[in-house]
C-alpha positions as CSV (number, residue, x, y, z in Angstrom):
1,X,-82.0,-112.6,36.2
2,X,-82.9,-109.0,36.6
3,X,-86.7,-108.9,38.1
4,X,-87.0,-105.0,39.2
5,X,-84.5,-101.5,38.3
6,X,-84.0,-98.6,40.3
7,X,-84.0,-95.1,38.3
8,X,-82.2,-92.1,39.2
9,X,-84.9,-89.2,38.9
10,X,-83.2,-85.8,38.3
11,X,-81.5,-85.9,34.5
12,X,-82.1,-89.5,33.9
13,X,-85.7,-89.0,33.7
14,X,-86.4,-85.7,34.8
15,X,-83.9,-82.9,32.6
16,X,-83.4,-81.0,36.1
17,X,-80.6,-79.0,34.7
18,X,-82.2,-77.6,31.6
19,X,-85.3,-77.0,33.9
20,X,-82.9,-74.3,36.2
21,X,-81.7,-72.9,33.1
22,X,-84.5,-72.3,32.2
23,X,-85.7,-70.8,35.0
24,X,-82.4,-68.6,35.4
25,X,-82.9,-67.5,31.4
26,X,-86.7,-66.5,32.6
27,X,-85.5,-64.4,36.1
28,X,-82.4,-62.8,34.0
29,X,-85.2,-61.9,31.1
30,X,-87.4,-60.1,34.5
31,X,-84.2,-58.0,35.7
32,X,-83.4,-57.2,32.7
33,X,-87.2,-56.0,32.2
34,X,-87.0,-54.4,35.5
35,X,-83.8,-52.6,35.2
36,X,-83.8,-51.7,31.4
37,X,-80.1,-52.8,31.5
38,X,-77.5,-55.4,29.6
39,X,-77.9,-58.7,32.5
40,X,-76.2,-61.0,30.2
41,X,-73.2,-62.0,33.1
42,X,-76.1,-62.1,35.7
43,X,-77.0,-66.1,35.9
44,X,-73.5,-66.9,35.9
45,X,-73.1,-64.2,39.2
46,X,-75.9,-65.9,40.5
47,X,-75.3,-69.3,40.3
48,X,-71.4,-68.1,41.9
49,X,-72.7,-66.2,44.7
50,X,-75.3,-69.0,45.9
51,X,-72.3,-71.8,45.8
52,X,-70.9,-70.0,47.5
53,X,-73.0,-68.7,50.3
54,X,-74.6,-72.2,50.2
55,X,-71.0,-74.0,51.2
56,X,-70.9,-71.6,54.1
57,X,-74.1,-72.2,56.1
58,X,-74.0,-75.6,59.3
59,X,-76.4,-77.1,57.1
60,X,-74.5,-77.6,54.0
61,X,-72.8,-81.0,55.7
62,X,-76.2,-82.2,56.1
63,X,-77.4,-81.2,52.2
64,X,-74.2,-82.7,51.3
65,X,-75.6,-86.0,52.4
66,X,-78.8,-86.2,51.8
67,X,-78.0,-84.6,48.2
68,X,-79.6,-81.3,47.8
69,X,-77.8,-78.2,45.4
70,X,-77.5,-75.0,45.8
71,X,-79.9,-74.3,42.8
72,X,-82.3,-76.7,44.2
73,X,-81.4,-74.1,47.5
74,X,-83.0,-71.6,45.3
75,X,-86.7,-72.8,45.0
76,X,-87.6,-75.4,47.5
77,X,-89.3,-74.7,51.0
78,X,-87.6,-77.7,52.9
79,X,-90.6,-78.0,55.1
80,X,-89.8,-81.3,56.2
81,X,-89.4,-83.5,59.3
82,X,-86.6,-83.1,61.4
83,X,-84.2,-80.0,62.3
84,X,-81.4,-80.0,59.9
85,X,-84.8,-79.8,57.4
86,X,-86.4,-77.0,59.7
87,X,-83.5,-75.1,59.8
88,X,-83.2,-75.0,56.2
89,X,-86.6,-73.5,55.9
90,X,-85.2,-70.7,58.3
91,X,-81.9,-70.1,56.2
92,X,-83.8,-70.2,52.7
93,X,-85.5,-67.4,51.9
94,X,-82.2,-64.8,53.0
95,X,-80.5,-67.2,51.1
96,X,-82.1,-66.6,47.9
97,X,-82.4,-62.7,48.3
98,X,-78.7,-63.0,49.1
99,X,-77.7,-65.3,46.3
100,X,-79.7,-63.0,43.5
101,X,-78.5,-59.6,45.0
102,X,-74.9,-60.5,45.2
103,X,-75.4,-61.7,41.8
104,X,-76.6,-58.1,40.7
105,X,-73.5,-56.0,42.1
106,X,-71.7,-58.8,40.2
107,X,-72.7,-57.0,37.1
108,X,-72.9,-53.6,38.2
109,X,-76.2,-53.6,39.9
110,X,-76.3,-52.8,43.3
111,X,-80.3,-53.3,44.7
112,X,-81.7,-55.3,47.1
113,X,-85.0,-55.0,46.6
114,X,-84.7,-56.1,42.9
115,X,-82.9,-58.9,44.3
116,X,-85.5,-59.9,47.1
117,X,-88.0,-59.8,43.6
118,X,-86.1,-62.1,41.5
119,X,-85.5,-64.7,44.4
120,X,-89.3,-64.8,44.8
121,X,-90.2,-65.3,40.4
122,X,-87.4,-67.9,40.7
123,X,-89.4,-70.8,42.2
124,X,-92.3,-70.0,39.9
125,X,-90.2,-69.7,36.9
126,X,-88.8,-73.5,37.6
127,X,-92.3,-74.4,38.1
128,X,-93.5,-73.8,35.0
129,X,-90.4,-75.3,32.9
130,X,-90.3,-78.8,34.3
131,X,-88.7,-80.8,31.5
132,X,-89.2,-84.7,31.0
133,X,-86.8,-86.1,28.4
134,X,-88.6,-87.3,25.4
135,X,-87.7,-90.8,25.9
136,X,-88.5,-91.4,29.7
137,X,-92.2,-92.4,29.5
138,X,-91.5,-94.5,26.5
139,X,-89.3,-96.6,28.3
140,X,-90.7,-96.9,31.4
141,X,-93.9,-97.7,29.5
142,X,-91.6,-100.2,27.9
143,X,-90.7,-102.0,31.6
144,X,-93.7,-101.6,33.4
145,X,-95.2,-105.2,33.5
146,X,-91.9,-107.3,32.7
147,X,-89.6,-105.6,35.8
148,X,-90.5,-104.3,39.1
149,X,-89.6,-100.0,39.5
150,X,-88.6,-98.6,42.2
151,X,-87.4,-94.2,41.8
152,X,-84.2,-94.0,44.5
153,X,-84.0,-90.3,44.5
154,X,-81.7,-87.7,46.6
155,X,-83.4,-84.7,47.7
156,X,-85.5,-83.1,50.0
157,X,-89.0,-84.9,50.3
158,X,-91.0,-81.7,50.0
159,X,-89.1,-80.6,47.0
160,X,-88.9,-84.3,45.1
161,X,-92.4,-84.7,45.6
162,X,-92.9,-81.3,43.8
163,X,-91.1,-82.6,41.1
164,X,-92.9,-85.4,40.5
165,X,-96.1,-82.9,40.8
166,X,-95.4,-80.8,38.3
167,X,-94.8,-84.0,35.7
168,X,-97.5,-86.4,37.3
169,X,-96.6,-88.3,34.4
170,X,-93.6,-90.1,36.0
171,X,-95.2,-91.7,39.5
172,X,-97.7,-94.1,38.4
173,X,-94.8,-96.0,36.9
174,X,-93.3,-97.0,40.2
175,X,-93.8,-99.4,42.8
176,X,-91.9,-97.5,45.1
177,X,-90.4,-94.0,45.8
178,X,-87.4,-93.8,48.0
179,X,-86.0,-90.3,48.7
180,X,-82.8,-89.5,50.6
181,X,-84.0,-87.2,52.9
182,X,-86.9,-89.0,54.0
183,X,-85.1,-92.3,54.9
184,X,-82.1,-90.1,56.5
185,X,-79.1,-90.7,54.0
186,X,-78.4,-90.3,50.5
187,X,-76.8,-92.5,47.7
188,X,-74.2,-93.3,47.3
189,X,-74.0,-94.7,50.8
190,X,-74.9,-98.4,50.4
191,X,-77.8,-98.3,53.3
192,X,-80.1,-96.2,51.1
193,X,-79.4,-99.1,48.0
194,X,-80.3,-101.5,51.0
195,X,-83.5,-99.8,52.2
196,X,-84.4,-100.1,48.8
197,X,-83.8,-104.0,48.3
198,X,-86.3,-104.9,51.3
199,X,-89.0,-102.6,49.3
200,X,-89.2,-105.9,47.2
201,X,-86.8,-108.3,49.3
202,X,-84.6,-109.2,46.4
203,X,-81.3,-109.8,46.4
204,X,-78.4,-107.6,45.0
205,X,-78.2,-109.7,41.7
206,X,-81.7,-109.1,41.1
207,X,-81.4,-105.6,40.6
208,X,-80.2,-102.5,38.1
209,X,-80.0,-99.3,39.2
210,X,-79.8,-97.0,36.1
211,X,-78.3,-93.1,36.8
212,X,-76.6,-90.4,35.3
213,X,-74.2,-89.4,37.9
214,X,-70.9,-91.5,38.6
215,X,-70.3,-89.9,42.2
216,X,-73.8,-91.1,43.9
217,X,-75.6,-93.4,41.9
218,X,-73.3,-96.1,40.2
219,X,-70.9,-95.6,43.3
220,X,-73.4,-96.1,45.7
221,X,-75.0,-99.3,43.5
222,X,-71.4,-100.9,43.5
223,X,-71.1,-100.4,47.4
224,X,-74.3,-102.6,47.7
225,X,-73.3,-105.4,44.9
226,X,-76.3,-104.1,42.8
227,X,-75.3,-104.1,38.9
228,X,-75.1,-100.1,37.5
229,X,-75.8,-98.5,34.5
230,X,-74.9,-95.7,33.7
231,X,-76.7,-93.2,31.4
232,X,-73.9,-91.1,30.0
233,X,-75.9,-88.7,28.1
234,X,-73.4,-85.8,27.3
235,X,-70.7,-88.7,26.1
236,X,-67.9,-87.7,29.1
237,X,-65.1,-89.6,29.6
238,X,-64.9,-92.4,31.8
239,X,-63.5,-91.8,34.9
240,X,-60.5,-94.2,36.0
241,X,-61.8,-95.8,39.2
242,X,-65.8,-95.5,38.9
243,X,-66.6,-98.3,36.6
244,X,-70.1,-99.0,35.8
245,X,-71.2,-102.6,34.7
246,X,-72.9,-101.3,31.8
247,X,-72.9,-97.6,29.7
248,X,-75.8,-96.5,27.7
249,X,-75.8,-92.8,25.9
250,X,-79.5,-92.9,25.2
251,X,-82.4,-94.4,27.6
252,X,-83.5,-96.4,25.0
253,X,-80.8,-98.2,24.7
254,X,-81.2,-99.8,28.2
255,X,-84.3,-102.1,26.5
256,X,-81.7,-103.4,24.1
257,X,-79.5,-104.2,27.0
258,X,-82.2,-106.0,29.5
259,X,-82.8,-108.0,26.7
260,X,-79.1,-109.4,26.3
261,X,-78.4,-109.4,30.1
């Protein structure tokens, strides 16, 4: 009998990627503003140039692991506990004037300055577009009551709990909040999934952990003997050695499912 589920924040509740778009269309709208020319290729550049750089700094094992991007590189302040954090916060803010001014030689625009501009309206720009699929509070509305919640989130704890800021919406739903970076590892490693457990000291078969992405979250849940589902919103194909115990396309689906598990 299922008696709690773990959710996946960033785009199974939380439409994290159409949120950076966003924020890239808003920044690219600025330069183009700024410098009165065609920045169409500019995003694109950007979004190169910081994978890039990001892959090549001593910290990237470390965000790796815990589970932080390179766009999430672009607009959080990592001002948390412990040095691989701290060091972050040091490599950050070159980072992003890097990231945006290698972007704009890309396409023909060679200015630092402009770049240093549009790594600072960035942050704000994601800010202000945080993006909550239309179904997520419906659902968990649905839940709360009949299952205990627990959000097992990777990330940076400064930057998730931002997140959640900007959509207080979604927090008052859980019982719990467990962030990579604040316990020390990420999913899919199976301790995180176990840390997890003894927030409500139920066993593995107790549990769902519902996700959109194969690589950490139904993984990690299989590691730990905890049932996955996975939340395949985009319809991709299934991969030939990740198999999720269940598949939804839609959250809404997963009531239809509790009820026949």
């Amino acid at each position: 009998m299922v008696k709690a589920i773990f959710f996946d924040l960033d785009d199974t509740l939380l439409w994290d990627k159409k949120s950076v778009e966003k924020a890239f269309q808003e920044t690219c709208r600025l330069a183009e503003e700024l410098t009165g020319q065609d920045c169409s290729g500019l995003e694109e550049a950007v979004r190169a140039a910081a994978t890039e750089l990001y892959m090549g700094y001593n910290t990237y094992d470390f965000t790796k692991m815990i589970g932080i991007n390179p766009f999430e590189g672009l607009w959080g302040t990592f001002d948390d506990e412990g040095t691989d954090f701290q060091q972050m916060k040091t490599i950050v803010p070159a980072y992003r004037r890097d990231a945006w001014t290698r972007g704009l030689k890309k396409i023909g625009i060679d200015n630092s300055e402009l770049g240093g501009q549009l790594a600072e309206y960035f942050p704000e720009a994601r800010k202000r577009n945080p993006i909550l699929y239309e179904e997520s509070l419906k659902v968990l509305e649905d839940l709360k009551g009949h299952y205990q919640l627990l959000l097992l989130t990777n990330g940076s704890p400064s930057l998730q709990q931002t997140k959640l800021e900007i959509t207080p919406e979604i927090a008052p739903f859980f019982d719990h909040i467990v962030v990579s970076g604040a316990f020390g590892k990420g999913k899919p490693d199976p301790d995180i999934f176990y840390h997890a457990l003894s927030k409500f000291g139920l066993s593995a078969e107790e549990v769902l952990m519902v996700g959109d992405n194969l690589m950490t979250d139904i993984i990690g849940a299989e590691k730990a003997g905890i049932r996955s589902v996975w939340l395949n919103r985009e319809q991709k194909a299934p991969h030939e050695s990740i198999i999720p115990t269940y598949e939804v396309q839609h959250l809404e689906e997963l009531l239809q499912l509790l009820e026949q598990i």
